[in-house]
N, C-alpha and C positions, 0 to 999 in steps of 0.2 A: 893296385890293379892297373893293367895298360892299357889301353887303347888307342888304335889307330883310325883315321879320319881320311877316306883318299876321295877328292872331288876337283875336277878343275878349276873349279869356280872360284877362286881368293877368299870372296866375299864370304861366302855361301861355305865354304870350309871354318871359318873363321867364324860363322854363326853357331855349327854345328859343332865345333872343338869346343866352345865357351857353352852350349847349353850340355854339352857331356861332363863337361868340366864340372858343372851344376851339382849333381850328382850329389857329390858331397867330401868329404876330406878322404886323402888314399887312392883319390882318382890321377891316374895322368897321361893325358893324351898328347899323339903328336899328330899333323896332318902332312898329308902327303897330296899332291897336285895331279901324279900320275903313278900307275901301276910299277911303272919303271925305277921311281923314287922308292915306291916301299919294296920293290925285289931287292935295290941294292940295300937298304937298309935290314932288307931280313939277309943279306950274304952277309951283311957283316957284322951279326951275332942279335938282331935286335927280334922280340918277343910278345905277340900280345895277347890277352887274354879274349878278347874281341876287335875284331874291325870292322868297322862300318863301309860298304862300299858303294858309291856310286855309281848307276848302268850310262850315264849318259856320257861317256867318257872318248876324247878322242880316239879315232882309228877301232872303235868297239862300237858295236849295231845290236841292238835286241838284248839276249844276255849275257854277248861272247865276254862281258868284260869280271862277269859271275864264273863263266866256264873258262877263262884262263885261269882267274882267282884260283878256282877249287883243282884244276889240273898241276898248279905248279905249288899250292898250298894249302895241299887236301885235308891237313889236321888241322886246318886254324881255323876256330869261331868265326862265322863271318854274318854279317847281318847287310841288307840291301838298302839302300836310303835313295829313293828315285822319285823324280817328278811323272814319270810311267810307274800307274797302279791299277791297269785295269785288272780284272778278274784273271783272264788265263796270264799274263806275268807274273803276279804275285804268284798265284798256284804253280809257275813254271820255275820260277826260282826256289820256292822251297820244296822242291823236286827236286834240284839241283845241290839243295844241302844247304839253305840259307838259314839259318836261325829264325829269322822275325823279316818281315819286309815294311818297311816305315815309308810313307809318303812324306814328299819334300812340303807338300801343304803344313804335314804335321805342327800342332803347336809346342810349343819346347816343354809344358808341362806333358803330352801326350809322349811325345821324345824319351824324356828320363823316365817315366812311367811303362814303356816297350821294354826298352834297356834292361830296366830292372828284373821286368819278367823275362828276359835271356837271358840273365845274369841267375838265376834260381833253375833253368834248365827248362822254362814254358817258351816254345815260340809265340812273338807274335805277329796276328795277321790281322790286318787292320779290314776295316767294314765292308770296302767292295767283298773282295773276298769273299763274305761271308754269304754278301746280296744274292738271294736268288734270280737267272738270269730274267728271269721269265716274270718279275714281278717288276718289273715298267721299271727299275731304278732307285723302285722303295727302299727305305731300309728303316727295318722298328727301332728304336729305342726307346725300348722296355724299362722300365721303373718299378725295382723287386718291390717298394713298397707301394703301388698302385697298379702295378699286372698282372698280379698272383692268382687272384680271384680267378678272369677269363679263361685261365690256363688250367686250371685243376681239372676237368675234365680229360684235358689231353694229356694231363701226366701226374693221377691223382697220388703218386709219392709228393709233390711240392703240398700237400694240404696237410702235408703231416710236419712241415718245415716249421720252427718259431717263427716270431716274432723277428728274434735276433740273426737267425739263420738267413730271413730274406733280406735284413740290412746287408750280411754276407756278402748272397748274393749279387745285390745292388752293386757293391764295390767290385765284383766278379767281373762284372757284365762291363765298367768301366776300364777294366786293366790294370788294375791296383795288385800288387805284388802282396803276398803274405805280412811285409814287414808294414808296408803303408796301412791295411785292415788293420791289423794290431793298433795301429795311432788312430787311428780316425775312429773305432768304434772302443777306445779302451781296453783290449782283450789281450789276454796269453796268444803266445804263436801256438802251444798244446791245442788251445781252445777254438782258435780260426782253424784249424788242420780237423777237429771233431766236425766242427760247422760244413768243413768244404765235403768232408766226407759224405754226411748226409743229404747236403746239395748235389753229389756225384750221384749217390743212391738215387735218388730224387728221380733227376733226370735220366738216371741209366749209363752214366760218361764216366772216361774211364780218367779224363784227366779234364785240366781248366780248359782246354783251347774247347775240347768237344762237349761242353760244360756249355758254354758259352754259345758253339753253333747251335745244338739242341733248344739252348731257349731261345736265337734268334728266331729260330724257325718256327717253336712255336707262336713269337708274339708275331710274326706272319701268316698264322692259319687265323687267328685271334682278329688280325686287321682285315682280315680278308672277308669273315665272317662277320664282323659290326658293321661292313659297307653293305653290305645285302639287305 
């Protein structure tokens, strides 16, 4: 699998090609400095399975450097990796068609952990995101094996979930790919794919990404209601 890395930053390219590189064996990344470098590279025959792109890029403002991306390279995977994360950017790039939008904060475990869920077909959208505007800034982070309880009320399918199902969960809520749940709880990929189902039931979601808003939301009704 290929991947491409376009950031002007040397350093900061050079951080981001070696934690993709991370990954694991089969991966191979090239980086690119500017837009310009990967156009002549893709005219002359080069291919990737994803590309990571950076919005802060010369001679590019806001998202123009996503809306060149997707005008001149509309079928390629593209995912956004920016030091800009507020709430309407993210939501305005994957409007745009961006697979997952990763903050340059991100830590390089947080990084291959995004990755991997584009890489299985989930975007992902990191926390602002998710933040409600109107809640000062807050943002829950819920612990399926100690927020369950509060929540049953507002969505009494999770009191029918196991034991093992809110371990599920728990890894859910983190951004752990089907393949990482199978390592970290022991389980068949048959068996986490039974678990997420019932988690999707659960919550009413038709997939992980809205799996995920659903219970931030709820462990925000949950805080809202223990401060009173």
């Amino acid at each position: 699998m290929v991947f491409a890395v376009i950031d002007d930053h040397p350093l900061m390219l050079d951080a981001v090609t070696g934690a993709v590189a991370s990954l694991g064996t089969g991966y191979v990344v090239r980086g690119y400095l500017s837009l310009e470098q990967y156009d002549e590279a893709v005219a002359a025959g080069a291919r990737y399975d994803l590309t990571l792109l950076d919005l802060s890029l010369p001679g590019y403002e806001g998202l123009e450097a996503l809306e060149y991306f997707r005008q001149w390279h509309d079928d390629a995977p593209v995912v956004v990796f920016s030091a800009t994360h507020d709430r309407a950017t993210v939501l305005a790039a994957l409007g745009l068609g961006a697979m997952g939008f990763i903050p340059k904060t991100s830590s390089n475990e947080i990084l291959r952990n995004a990755l991997r869920l584009v890489l299985v077909g989930e975007p992902y959208i990191p926390a602002d995101a998710i933040r409600d505007p109107d809640d000062r800034g807050r943002v829950a982070q819920p612990d399926a094996t100690t927020r369950p309880k509060p929540l049953l009320h507002e969505a009494p399918g999770l009191a029918a979930l196991t034991p093992r199902q809110r371990d599920v969960l728990g890894l859910l809520i983190k951004g752990l790919p089907n393949k990482l749940i199978c390592r970290e709880l022991g389980l068949s990929p048959n068996t986490v794919k039974t678990h997420l189902t019932a988690i999707f039931g659960a919550l009413a979601a038709r997939n992980r990404t809205e799996a995920v808003i659903k219970f931030q939301a709820l462990a925000r009704v949950d805080l809202r209601r223990d401060a009173r």
